[in-house]
C-alpha positions, 0 to 999 in steps of 0.5 A: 520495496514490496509490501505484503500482508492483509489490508491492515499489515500493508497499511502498517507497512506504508505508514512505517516507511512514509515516517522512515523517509518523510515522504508525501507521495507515494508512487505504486505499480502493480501487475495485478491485473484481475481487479478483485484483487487490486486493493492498493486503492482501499487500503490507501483510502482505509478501506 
């Protein structure tokens, strides 16, 4: 599954497949090595 967009667009994006699957948890990898870059993190908080 990717995710792409803004921080708002992904949140939607994560939101929508948490409801679809009835999920909890979700595991995330990224390859994203400069850190300004890693938003996963802020968006999961509602940065």
């Amino acid at each position: 599954m990717t995710f792409m967009g803004s921080k708002d667009t992904i949140r939607e994006q994560l939101t929508r497949f948490q409801e679809k699957y009835n999920i909890d948890e979700i595991m995330a990898v990224s390859y994203i090595l400069d850190p300004d870059k890693q938003i996963f993190k802020e968006i999961v908080d509602g940065k």
